[in-house]
C-alpha positions as CSV (number, residue, x, y, z in Angstrom):
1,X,0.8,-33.2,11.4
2,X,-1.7,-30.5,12.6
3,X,-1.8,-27.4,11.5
4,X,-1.0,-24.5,13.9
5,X,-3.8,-23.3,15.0
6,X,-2.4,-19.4,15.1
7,X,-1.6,-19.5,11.6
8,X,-3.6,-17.7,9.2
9,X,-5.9,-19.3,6.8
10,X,-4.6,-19.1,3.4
11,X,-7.6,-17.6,1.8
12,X,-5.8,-15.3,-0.8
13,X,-3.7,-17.5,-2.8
14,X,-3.8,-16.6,-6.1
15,X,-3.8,-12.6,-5.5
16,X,-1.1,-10.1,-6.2
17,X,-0.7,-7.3,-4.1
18,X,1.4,-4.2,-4.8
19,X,2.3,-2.3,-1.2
20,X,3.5,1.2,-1.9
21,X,4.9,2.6,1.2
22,X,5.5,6.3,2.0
23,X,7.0,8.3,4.4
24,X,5.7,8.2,7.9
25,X,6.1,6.9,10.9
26,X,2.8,4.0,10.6
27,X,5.3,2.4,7.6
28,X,6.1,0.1,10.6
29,X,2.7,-1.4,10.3
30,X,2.7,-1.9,7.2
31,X,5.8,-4.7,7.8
32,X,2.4,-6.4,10.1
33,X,0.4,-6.2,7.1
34,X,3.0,-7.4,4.4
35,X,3.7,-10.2,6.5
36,X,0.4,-11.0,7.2
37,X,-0.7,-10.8,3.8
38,X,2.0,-13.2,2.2
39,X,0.6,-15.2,5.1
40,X,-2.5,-15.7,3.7
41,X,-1.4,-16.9,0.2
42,X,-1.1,-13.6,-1.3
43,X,1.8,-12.7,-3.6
44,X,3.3,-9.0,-2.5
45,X,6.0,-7.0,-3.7
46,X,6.8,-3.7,-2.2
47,X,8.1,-0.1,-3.5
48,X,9.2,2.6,-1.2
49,X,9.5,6.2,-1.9
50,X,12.7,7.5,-0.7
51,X,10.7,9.0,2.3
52,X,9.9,5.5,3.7
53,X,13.7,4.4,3.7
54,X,13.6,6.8,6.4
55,X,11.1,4.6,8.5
56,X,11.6,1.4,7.3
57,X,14.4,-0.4,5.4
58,X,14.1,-2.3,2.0
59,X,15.7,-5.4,3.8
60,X,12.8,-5.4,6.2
61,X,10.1,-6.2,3.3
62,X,12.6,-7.7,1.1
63,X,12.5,-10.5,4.4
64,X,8.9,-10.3,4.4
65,X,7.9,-11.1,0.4
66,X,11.0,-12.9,-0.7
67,X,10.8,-10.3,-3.4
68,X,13.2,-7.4,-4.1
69,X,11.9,-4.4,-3.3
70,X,10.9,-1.5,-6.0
71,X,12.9,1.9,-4.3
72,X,12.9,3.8,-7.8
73,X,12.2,3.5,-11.8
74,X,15.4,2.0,-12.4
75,X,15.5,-0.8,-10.4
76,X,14.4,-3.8,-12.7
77,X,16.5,-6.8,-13.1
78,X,16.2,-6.4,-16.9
79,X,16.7,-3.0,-18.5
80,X,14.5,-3.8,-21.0
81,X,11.7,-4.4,-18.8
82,X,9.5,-1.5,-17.9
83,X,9.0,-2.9,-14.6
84,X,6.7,-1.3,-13.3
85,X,4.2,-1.3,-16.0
86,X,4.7,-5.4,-15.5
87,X,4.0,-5.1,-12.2
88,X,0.6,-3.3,-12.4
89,X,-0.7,-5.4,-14.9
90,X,-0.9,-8.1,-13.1
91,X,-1.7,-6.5,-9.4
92,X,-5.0,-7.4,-8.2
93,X,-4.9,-4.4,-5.9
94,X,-2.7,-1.7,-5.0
95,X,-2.3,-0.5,-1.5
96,X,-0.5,3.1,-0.2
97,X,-0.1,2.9,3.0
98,X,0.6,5.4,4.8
99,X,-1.1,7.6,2.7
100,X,0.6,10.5,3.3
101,X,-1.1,14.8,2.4
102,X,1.9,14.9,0.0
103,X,1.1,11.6,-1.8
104,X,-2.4,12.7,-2.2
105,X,-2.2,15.8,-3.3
106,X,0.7,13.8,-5.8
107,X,-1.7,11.7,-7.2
108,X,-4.8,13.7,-7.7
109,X,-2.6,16.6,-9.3
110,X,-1.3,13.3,-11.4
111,X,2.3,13.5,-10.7
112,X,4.0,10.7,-11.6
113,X,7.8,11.4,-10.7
114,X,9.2,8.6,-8.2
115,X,8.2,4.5,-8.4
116,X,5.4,5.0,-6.5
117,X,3.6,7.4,-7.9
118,X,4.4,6.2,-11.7
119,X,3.3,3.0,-10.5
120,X,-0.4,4.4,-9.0
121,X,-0.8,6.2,-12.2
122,X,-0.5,2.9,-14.8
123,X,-2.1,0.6,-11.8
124,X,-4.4,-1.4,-13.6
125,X,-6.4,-2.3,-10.3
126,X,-8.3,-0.5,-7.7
127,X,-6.4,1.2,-5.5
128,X,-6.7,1.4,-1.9
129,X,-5.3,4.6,0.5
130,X,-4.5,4.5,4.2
131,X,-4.1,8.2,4.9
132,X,-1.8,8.8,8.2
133,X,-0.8,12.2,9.4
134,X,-1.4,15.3,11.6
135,X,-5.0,16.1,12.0
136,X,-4.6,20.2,11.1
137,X,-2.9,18.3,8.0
138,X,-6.1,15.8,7.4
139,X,-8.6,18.6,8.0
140,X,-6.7,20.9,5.4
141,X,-9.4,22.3,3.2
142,X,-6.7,21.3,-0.1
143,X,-6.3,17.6,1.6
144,X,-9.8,17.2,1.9
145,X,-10.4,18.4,-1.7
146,X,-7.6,16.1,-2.7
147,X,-9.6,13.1,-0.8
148,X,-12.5,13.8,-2.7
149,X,-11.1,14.1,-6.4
150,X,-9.5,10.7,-5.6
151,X,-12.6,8.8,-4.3
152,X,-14.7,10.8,-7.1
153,X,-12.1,9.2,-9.0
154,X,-12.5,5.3,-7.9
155,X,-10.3,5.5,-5.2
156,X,-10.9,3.7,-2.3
157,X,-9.9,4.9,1.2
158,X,-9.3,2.9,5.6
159,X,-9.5,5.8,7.8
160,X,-8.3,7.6,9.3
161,X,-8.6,6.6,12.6
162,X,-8.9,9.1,15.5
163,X,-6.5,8.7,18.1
164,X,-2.8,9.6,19.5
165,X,-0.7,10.6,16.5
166,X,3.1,10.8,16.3
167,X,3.3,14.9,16.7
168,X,1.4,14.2,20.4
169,X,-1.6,15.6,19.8
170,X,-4.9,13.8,19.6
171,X,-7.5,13.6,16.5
172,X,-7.9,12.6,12.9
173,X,-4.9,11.3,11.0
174,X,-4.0,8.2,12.3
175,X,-3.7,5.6,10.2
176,X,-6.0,2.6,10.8
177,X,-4.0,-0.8,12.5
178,X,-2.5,-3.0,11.0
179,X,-6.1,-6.2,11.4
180,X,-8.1,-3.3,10.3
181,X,-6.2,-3.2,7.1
182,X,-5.3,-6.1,6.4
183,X,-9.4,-7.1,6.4
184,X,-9.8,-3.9,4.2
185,X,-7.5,-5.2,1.1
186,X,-8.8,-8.5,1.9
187,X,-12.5,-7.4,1.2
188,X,-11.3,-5.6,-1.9
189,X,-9.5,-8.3,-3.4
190,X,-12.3,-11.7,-2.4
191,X,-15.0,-9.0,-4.7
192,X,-13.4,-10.4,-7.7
193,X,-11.3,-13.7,-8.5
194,X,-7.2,-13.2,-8.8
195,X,-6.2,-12.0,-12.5
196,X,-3.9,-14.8,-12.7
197,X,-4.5,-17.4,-10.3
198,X,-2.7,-19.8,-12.5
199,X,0.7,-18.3,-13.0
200,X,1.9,-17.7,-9.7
């Protein structure tokens, strides 16, 4: 049988992805990118805030992984299990996307109150932010200085992208397309071999 020549390479087998989406209105590519991703070999699992149930449904990604979806720290199947401490030990990378000014400014301050941001806090990966929103909010001297404690911290950023954003008007704040970030966590995750490319 020949193999369709539109499907993607599986290049990423091995790799475990966490996908932490917020809330705004680019969470519907994110769905390209899970899908895209899992395409490619790459285990995913998903958390939402409660923010990006507004945009996008647990179902959506739950279709999309085969995976339950994280939507807060009480979740796991076994009480027991501190979920998502599990979870981040074995991620190969962690993706936020969209990156939203109120997630940034959560996780440089170091807040750590909802799944996604405990889970960003204990990641034991690098972490990779796709910031989307207004472009007054992006230029925001705080935003900007949040930016910069993150990447002086070892966080890794895609975009913005300048363009036509959800309010109407037109600058920074959009949050890069879906190819464009997809090839982004692929880059960051082919720089080192998968933590457990045996166990999957």
């Amino acid at each position: 049988m020949k193999s369709n020549p539109t499907s993607p390479e599986p290049d990423l087998v091995g790799y475990e992805v966490l996908v932490a989406v917020t809330g705004g209105i680019a969470a519907y590519k994110v769905c390209d990118v899970v899908s895209r991703l899992v395409q490619r070999g790459v285990g995913a699992t998903v958390a939402m805030t409660q923010a990006a149930r507004h945009f996008v449904g647990p179902l959506t990604f739950q279709a999309l992984t085969g995976r339950g979806v994280l939507t807060d720290l009480w979740s796991a199947d076994d009480s027991r299990d501190v979920q998502h401490i599990a979870l981040t030990a074995r991620a190969d990378l962690l993706v936020v996307a969209p990156a939203t000014a109120n997630i940034i400014g959560k996780i440089a301050a170091g807040v750590a109150d909802d799944v996604v941001t405990t889970l960003v806090i204990s990641a034991d990966s690098p972490v990779l932010l796709a910031p989307a929103m207004n472009d007054r909010m992006w230029k925001n001297p705080i935003v900007q200085r949040n930016v910069r404690t993150l990447k002086n911290g070892g966080y890794a950023f895609v975009g913005p992208a300048e363009g036509w954003l959800a309010c109407r008007s037109i600058g920074p704040g959009r949050m890069v397309d879906s190819p464009e970030l997809l090839e982004a966590v692929a880059a960051v995750l082919k720089a080192r071999p998968p933590k457990n490319s045996g166990s999957r």
